[in-house]
PDB file as gemmi writes it, atoms N, CA and C in Angstrom:
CRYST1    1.000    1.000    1.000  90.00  90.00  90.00 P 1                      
ATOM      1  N   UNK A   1     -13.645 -21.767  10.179  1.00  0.00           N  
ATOM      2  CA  UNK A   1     -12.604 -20.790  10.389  1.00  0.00           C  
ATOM      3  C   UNK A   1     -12.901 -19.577   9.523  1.00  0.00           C  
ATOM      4  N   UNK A   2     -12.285 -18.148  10.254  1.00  0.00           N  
ATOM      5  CA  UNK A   2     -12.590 -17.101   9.654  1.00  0.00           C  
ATOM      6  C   UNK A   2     -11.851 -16.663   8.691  1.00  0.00           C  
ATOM      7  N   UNK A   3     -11.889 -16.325   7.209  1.00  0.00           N  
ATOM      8  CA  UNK A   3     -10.972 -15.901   6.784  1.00  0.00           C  
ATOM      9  C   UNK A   3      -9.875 -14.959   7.159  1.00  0.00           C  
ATOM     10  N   UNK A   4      -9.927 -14.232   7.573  1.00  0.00           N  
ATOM     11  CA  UNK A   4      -9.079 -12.956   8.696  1.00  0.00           C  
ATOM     12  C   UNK A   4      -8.168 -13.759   9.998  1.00  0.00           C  
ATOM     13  N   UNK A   5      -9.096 -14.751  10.503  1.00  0.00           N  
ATOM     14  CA  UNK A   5      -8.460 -15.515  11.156  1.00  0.00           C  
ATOM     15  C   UNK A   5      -7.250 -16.265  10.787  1.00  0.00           C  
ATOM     16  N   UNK A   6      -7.514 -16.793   9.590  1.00  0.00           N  
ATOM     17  CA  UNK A   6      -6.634 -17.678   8.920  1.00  0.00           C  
ATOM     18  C   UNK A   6      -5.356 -17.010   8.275  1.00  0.00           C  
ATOM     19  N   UNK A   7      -5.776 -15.485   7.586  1.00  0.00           N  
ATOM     20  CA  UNK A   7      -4.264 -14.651   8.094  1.00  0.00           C  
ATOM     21  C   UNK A   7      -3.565 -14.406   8.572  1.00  0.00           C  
ATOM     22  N   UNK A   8      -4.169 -13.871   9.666  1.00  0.00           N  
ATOM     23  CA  UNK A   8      -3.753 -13.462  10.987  1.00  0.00           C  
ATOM     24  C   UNK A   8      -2.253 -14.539  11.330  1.00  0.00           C  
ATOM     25  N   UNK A   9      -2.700 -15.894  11.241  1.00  0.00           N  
ATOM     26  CA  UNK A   9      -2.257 -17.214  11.790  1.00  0.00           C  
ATOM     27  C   UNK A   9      -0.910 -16.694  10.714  1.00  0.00           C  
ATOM     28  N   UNK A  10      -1.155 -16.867   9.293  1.00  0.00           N  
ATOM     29  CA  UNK A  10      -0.366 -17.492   8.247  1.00  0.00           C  
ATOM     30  C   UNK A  10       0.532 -16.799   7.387  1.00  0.00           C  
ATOM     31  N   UNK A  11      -0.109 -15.404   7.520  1.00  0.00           N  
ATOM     32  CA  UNK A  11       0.889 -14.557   6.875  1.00  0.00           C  
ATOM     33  C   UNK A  11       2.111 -14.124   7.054  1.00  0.00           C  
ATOM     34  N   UNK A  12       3.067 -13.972   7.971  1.00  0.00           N  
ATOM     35  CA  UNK A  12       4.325 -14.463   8.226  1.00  0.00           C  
ATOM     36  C   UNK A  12       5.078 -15.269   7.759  1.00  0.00           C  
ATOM     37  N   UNK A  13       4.219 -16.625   8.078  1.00  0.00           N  
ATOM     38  CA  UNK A  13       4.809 -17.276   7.525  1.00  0.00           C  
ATOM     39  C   UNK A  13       4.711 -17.782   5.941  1.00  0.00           C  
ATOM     40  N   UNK A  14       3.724 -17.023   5.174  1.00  0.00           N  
ATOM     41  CA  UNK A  14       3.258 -16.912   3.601  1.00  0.00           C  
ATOM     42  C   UNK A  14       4.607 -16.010   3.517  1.00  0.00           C  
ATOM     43  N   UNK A  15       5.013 -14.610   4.226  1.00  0.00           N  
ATOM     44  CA  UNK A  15       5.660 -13.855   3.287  1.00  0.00           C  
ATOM     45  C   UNK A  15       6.921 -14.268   3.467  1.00  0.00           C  
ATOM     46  N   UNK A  16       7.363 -14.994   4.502  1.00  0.00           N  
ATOM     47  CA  UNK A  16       8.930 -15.676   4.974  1.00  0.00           C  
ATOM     48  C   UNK A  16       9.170 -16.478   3.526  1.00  0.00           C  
ATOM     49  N   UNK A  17       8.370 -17.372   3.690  1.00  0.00           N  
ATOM     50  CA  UNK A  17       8.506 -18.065   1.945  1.00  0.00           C  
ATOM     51  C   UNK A  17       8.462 -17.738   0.503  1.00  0.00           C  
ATOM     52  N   UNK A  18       7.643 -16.570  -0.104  1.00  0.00           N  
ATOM     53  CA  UNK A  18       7.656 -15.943  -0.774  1.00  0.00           C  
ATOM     54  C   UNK A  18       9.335 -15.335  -0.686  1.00  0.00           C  
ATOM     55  N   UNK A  19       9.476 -14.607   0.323  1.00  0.00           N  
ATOM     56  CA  UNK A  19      10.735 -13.818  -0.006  1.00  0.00           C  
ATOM     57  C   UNK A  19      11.941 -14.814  -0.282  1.00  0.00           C  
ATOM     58  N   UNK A  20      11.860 -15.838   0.313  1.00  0.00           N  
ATOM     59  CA  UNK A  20      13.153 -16.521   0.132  1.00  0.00           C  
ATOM     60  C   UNK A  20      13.294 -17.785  -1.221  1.00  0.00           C  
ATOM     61  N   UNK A  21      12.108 -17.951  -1.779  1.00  0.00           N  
ATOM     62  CA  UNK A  21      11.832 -18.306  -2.750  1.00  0.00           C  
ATOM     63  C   UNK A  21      12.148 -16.890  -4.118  1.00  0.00           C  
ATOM     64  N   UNK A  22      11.416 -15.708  -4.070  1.00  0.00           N  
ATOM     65  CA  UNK A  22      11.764 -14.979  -5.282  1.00  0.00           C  
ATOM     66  C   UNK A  22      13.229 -14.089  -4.923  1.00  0.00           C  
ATOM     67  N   UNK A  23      13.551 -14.231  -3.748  1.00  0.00           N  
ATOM     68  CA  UNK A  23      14.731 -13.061  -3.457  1.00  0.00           C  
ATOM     69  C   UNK A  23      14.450 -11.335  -3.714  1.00  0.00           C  
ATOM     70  N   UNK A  24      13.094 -11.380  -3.055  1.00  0.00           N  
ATOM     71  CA  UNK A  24      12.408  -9.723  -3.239  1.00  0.00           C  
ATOM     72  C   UNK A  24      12.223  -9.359  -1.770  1.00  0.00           C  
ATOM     73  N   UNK A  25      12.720  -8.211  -1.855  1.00  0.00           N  
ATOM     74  CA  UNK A  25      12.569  -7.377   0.104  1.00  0.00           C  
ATOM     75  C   UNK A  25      11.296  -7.565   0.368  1.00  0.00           C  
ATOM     76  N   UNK A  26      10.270  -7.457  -0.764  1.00  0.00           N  
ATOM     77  CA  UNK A  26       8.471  -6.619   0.123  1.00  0.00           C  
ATOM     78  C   UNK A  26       7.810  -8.176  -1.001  1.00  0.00           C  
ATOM     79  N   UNK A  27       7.434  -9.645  -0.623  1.00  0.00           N  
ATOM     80  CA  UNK A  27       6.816 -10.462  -1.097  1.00  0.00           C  
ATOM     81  C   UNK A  27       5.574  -9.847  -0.980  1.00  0.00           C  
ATOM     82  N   UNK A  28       4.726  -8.918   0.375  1.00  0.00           N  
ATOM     83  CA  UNK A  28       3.875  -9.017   0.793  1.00  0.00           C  
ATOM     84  C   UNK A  28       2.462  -8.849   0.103  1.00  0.00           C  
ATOM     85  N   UNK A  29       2.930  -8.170  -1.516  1.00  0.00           N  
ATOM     86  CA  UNK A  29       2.255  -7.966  -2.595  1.00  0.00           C  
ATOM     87  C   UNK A  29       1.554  -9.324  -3.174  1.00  0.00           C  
ATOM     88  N   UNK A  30       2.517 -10.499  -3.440  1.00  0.00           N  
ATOM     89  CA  UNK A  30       2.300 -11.736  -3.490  1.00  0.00           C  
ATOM     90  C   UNK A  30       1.530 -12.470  -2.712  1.00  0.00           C  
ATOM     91  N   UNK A  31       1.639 -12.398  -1.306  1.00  0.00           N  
ATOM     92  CA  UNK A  31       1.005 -13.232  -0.295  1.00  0.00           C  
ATOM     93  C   UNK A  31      -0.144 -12.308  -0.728  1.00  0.00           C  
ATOM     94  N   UNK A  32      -0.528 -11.099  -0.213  1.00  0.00           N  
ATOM     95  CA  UNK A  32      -1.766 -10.176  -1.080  1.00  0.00           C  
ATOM     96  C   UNK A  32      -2.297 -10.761  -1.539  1.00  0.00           C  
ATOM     97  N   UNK A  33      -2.278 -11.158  -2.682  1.00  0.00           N  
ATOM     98  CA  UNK A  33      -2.770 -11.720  -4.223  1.00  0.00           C  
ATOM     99  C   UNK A  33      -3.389 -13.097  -3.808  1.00  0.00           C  
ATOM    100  N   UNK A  34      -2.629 -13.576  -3.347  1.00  0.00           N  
ATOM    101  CA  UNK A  34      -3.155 -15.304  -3.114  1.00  0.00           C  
ATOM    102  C   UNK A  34      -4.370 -14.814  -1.821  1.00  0.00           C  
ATOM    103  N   UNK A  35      -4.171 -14.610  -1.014  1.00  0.00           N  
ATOM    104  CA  UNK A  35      -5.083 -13.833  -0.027  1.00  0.00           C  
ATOM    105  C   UNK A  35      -5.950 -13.819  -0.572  1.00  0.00           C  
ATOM    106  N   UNK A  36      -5.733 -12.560  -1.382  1.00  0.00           N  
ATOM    107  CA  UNK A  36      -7.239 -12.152  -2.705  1.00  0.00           C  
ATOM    108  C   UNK A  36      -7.812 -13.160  -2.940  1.00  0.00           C  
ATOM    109  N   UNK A  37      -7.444 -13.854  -3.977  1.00  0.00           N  
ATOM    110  CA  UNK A  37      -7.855 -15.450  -4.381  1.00  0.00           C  
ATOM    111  C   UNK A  37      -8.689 -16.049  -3.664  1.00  0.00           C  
ATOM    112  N   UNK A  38      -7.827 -16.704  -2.382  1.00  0.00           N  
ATOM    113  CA  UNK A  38      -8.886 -17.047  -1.020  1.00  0.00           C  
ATOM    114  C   UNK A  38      -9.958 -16.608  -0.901  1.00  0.00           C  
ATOM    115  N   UNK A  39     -10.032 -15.434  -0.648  1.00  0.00           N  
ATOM    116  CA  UNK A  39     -10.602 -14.877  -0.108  1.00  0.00           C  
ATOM    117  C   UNK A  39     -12.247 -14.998  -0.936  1.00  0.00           C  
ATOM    118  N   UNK A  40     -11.843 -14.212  -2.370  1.00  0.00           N  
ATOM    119  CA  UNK A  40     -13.060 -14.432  -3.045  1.00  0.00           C  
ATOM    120  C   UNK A  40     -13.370 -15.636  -3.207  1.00  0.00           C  
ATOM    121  N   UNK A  41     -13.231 -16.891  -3.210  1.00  0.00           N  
ATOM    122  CA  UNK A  41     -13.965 -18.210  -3.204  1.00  0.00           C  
ATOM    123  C   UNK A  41     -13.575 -19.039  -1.814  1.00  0.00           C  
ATOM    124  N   UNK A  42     -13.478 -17.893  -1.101  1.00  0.00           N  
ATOM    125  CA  UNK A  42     -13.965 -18.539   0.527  1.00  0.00           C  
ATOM    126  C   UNK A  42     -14.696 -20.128   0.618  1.00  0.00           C  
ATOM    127  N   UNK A  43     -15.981 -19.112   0.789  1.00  0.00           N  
ATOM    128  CA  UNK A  43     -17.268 -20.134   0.763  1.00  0.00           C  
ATOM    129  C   UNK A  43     -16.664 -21.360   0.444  1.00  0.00           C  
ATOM    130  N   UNK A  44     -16.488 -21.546  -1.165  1.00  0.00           N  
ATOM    131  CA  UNK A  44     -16.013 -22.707  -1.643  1.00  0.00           C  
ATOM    132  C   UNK A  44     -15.022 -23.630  -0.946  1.00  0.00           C  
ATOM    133  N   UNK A  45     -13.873 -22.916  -0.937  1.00  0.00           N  
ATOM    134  CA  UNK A  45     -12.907 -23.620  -0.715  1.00  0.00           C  
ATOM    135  C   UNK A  45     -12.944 -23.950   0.499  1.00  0.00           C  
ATOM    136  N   UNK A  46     -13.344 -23.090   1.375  1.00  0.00           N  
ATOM    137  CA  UNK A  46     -13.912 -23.963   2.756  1.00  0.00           C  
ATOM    138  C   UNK A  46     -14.686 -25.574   2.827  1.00  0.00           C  
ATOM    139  N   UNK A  47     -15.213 -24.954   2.031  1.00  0.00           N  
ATOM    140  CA  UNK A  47     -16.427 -26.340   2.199  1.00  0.00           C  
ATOM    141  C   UNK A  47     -15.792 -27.428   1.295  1.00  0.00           C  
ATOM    142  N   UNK A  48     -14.817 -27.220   0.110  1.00  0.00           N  
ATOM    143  CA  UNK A  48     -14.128 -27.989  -0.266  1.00  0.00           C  
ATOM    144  C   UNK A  48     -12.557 -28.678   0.126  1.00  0.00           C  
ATOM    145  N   UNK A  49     -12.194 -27.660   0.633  1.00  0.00           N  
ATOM    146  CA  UNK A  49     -10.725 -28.705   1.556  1.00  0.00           C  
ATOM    147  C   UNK A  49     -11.340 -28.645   2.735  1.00  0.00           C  
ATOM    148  N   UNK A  50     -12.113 -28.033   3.540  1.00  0.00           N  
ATOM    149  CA  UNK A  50     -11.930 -29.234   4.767  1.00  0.00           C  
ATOM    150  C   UNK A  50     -11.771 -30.587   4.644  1.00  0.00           C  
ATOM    151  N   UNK A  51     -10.538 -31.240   5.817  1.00  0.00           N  
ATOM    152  CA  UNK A  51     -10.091 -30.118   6.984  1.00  0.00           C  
ATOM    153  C   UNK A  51      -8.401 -30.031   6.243  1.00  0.00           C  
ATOM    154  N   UNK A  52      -8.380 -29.709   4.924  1.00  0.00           N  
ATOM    155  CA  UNK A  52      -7.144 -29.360   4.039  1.00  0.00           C  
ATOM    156  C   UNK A  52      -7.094 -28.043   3.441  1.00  0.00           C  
ATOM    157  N   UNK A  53      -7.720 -26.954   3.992  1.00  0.00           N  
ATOM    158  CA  UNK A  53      -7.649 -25.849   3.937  1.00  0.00           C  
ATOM    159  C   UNK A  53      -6.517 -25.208   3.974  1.00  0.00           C  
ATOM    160  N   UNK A  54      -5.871 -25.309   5.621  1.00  0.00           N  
ATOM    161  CA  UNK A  54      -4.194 -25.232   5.348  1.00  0.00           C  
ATOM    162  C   UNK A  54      -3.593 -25.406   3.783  1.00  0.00           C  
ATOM    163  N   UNK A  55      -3.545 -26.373   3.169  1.00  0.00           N  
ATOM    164  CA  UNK A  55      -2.797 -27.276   2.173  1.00  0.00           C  
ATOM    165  C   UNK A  55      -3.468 -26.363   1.203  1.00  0.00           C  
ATOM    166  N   UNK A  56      -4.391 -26.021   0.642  1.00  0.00           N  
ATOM    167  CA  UNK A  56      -5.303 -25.590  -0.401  1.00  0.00           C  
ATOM    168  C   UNK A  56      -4.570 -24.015  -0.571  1.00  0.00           C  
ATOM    169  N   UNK A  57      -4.507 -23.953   0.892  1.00  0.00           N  
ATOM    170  CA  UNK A  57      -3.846 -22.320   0.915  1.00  0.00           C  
ATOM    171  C   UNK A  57      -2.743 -21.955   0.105  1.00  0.00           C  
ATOM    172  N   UNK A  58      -1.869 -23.237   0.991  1.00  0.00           N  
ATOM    173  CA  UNK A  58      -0.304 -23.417   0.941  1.00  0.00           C  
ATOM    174  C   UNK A  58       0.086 -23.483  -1.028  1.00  0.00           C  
ATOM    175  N   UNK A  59      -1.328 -24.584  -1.329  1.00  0.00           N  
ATOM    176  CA  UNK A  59      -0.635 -24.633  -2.832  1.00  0.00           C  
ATOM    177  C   UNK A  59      -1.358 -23.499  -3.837  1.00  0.00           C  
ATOM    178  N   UNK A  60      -1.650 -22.747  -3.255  1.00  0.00           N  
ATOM    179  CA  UNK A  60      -2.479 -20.994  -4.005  1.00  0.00           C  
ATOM    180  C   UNK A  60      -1.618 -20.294  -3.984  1.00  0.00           C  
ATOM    181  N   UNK A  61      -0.593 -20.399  -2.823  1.00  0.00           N  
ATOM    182  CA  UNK A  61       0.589 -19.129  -2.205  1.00  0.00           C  
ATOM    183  C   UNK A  61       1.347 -19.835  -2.965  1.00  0.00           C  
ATOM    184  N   UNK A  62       1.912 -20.990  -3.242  1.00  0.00           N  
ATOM    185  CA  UNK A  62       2.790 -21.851  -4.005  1.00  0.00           C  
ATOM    186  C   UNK A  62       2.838 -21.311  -5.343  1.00  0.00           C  
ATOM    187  N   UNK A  63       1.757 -21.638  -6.183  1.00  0.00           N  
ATOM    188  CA  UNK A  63       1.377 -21.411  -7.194  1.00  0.00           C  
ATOM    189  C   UNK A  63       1.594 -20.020  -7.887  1.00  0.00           C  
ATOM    190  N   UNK A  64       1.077 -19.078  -7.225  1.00  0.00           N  
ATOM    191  CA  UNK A  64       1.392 -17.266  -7.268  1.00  0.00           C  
ATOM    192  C   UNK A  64       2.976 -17.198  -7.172  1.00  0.00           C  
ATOM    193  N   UNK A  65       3.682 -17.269  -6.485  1.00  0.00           N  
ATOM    194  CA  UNK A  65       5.166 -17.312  -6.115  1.00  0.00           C  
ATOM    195  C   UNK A  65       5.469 -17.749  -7.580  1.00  0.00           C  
ATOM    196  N   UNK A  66       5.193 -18.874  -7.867  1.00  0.00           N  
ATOM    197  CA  UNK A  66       6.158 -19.904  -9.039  1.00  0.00           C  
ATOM    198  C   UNK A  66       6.285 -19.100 -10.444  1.00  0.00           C  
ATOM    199  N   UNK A  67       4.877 -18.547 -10.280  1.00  0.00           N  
ATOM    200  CA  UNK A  67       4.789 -17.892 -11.656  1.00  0.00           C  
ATOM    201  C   UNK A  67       5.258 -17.184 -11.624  1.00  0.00           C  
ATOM    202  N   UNK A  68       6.281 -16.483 -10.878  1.00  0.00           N  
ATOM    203  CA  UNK A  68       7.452 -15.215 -10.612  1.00  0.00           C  
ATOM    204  C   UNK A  68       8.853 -15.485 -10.321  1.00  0.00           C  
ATOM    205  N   UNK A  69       8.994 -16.959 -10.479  1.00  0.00           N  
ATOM    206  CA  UNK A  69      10.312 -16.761 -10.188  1.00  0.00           C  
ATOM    207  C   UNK A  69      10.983 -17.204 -11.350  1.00  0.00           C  
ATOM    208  N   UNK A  70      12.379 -16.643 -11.409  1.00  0.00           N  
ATOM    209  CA  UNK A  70      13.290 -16.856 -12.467  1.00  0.00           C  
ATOM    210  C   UNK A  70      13.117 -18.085 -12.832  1.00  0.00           C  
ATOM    211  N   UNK A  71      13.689 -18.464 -14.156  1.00  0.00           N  
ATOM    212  CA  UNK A  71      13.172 -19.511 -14.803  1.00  0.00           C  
ATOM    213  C   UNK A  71      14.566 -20.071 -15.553  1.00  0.00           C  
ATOM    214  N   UNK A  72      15.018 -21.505 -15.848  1.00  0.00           N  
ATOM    215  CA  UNK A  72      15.878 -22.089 -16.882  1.00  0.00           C  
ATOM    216  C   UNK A  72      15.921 -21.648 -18.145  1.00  0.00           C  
ATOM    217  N   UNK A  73      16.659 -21.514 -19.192  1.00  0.00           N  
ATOM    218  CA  UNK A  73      16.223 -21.112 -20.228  1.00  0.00           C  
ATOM    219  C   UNK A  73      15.163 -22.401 -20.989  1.00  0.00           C  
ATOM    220  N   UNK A  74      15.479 -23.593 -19.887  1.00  0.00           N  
ATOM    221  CA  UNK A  74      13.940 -24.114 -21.043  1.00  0.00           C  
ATOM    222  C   UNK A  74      13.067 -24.591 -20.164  1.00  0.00           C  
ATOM    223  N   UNK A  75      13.003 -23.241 -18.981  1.00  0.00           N  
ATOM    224  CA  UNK A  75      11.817 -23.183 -18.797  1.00  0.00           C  
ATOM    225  C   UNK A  75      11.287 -23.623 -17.250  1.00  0.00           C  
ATOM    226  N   UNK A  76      12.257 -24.244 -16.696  1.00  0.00           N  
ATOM    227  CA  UNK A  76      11.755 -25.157 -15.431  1.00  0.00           C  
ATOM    228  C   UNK A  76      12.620 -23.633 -14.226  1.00  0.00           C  
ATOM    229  N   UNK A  77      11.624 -23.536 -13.508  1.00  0.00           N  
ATOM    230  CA  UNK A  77      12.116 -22.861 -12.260  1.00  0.00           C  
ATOM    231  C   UNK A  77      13.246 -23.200 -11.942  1.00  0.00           C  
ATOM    232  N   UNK A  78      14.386 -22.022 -11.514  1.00  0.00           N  
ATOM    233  CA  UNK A  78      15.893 -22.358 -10.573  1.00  0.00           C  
ATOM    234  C   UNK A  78      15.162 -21.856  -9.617  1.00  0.00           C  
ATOM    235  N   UNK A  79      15.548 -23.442  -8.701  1.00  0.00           N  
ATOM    236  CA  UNK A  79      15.207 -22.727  -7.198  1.00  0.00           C  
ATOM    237  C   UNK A  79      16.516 -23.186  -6.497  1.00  0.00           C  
ATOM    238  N   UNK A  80      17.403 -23.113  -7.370  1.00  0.00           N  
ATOM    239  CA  UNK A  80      18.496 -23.465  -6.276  1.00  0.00           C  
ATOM    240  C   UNK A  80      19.295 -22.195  -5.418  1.00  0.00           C  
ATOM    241  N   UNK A  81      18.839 -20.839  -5.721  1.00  0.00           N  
ATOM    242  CA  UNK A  81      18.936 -19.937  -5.170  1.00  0.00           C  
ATOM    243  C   UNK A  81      18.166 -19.629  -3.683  1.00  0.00           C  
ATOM    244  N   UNK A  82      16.569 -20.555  -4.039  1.00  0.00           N  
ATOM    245  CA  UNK A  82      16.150 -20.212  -2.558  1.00  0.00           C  
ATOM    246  C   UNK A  82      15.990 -21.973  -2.164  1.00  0.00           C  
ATOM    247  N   UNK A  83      16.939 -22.547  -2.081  1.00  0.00           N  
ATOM    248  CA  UNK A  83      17.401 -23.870  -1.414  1.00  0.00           C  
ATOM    249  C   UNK A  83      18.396 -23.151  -0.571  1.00  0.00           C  
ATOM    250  N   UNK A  84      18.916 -22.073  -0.970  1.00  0.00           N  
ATOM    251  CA  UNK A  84      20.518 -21.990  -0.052  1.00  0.00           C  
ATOM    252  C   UNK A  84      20.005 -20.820   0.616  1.00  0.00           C  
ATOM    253  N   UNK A  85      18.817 -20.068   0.337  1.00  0.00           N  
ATOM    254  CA  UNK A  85      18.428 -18.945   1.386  1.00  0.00           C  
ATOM    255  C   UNK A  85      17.418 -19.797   2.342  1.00  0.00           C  
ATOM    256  N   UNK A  86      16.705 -20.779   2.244  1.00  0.00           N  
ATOM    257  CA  UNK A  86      16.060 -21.438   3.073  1.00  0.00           C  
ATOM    258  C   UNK A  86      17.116 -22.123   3.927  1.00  0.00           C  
ATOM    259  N   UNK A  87      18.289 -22.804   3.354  1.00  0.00           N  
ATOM    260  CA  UNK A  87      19.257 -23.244   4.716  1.00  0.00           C  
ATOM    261  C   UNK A  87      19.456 -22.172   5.268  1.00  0.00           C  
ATOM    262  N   UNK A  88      20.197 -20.899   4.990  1.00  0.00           N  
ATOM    263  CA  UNK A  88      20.780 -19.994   5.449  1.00  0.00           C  
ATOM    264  C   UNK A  88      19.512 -19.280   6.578  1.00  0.00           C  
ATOM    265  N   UNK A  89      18.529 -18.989   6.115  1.00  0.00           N  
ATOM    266  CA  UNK A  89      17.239 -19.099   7.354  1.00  0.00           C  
ATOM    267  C   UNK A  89      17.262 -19.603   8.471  1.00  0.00           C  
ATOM    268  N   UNK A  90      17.305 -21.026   7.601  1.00  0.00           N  
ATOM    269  CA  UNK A  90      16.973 -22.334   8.810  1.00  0.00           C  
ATOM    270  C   UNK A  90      17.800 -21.907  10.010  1.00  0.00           C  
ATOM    271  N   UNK A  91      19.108 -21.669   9.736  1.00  0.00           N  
ATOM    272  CA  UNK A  91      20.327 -22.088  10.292  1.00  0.00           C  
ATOM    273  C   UNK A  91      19.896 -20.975  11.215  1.00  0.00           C  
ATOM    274  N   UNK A  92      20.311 -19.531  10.826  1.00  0.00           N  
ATOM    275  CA  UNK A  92      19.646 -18.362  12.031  1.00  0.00           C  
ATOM    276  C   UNK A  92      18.477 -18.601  12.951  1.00  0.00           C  
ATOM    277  N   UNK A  93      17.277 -19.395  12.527  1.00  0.00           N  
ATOM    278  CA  UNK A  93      16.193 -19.336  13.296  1.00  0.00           C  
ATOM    279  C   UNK A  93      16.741 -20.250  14.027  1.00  0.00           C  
ATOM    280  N   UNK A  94      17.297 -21.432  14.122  1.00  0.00           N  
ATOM    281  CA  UNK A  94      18.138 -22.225  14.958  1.00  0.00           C  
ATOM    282  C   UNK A  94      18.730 -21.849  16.074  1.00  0.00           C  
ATOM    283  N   UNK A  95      19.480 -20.791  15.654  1.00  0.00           N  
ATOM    284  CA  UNK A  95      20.306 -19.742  16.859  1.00  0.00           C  
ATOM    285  C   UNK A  95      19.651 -18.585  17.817  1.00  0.00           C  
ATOM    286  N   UNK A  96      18.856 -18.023  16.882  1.00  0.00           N  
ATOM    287  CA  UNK A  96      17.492 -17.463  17.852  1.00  0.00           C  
ATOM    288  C   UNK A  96      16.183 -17.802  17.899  1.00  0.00           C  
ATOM    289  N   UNK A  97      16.379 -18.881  17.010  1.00  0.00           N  
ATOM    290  CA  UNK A  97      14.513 -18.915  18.040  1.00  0.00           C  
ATOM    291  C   UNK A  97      13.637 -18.354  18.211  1.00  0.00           C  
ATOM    292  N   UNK A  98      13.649 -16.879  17.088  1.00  0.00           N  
ATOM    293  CA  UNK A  98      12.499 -16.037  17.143  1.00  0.00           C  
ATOM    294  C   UNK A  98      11.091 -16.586  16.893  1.00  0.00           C  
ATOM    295  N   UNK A  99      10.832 -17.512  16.542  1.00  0.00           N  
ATOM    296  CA  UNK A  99       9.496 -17.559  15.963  1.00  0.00           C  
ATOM    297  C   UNK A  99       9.103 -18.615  16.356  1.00  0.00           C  
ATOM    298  N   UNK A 100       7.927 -19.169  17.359  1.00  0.00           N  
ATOM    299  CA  UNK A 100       7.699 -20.638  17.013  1.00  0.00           C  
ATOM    300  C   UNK A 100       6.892 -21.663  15.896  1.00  0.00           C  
ATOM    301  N   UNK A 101       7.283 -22.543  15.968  1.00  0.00           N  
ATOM    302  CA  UNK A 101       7.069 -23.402  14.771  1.00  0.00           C  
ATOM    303  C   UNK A 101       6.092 -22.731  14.049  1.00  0.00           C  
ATOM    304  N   UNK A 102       5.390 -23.632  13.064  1.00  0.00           N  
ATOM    305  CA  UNK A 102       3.912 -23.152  12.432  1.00  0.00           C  
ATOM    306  C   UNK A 102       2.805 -23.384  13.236  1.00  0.00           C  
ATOM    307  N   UNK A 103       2.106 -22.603  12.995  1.00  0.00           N  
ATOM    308  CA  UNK A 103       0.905 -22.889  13.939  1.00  0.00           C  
ATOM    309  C   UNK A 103       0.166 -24.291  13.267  1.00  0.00           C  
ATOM    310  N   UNK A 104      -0.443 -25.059  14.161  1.00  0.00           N  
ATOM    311  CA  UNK A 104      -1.712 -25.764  13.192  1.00  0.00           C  
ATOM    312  C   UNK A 104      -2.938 -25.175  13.508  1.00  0.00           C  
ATOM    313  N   UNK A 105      -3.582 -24.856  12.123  1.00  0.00           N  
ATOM    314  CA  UNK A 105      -4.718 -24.527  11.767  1.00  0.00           C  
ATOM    315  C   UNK A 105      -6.107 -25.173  12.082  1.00  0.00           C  
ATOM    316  N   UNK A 106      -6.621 -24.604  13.016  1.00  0.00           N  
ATOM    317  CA  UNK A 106      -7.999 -25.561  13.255  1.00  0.00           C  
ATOM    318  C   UNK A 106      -9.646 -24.915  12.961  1.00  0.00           C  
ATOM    319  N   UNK A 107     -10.474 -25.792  12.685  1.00  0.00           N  
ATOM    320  CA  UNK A 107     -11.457 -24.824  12.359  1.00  0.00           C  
ATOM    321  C   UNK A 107     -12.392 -24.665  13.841  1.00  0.00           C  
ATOM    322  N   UNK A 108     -13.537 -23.386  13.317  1.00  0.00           N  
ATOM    323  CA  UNK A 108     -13.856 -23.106  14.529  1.00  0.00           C  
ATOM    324  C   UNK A 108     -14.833 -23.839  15.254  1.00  0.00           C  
ATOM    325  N   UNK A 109     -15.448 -24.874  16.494  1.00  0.00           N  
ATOM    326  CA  UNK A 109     -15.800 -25.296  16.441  1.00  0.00           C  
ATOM    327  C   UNK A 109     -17.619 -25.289  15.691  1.00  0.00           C  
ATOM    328  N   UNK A 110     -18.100 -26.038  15.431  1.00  0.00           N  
ATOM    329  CA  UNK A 110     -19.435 -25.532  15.183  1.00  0.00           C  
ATOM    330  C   UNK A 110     -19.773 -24.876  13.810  1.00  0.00           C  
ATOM    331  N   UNK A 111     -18.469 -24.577  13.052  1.00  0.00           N  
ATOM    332  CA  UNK A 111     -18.440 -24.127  11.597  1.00  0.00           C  
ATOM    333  C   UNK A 111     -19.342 -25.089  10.608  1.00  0.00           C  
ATOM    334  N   UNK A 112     -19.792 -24.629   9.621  1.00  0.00           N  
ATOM    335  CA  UNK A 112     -20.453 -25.153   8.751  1.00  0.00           C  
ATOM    336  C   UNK A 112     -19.389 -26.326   8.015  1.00  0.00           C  
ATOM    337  N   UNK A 113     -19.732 -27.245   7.811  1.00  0.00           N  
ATOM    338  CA  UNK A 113     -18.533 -28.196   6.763  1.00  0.00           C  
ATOM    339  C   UNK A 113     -18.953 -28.382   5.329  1.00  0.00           C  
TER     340      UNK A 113                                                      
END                                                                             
């Protein structure tokens, strides 16, 4: 799979989560960054999560996010702010239906492993 490809697919749904996790209008700086990341150890990480690339992604975009969001005073992330913007999501995409599910990610055939 192409890196560009694998954007293309994921970024939507990278910045849907970002935003409702930090409670910021423009995440897209964030998803950015992890992108970046990817991106420069491609090669690698290709050849090392296949076929968990998805997942490898997911916990890079994870990871970037966490280190930005508000924090307990001793220290452990509140995410109970984006527990109740992820229902409140849920619940709208329910009613319209804009988006379908996540895509699954496949590689291309014939790719190097």
């Amino acid at each position: 799979m192409e890196h560009h490809g694998f954007i293309e697919q994921m970024e939507h749904y990278y910045t849907a989560y970002a935003r409702a996790l930090l409670h910021i209008e423009r995440p897209e700086r964030i998803v950015a960054e992890a992108f970046d990341i990817l991106w420069a150890g491609w090669d690698e990480a290709e050849a090392a999560a296949v076929p968990n690339l998805p997942r490898y992604a997911w916990r890079l975009l994870r990871s970037r996010a966490l280190l930005r969001v508000r924090r307990h005073p001793d220290g452990r992330p509140n995410l109970r702010p984006a527990a109740f913007m992820t229902v409140a999501q849920s619940r709208i995409a329910a009613r319209t239906s804009a988006r379908p599910a996540v895509p699954q990610v496949r590689l291309v055939p014939g790719a190097a492993r």
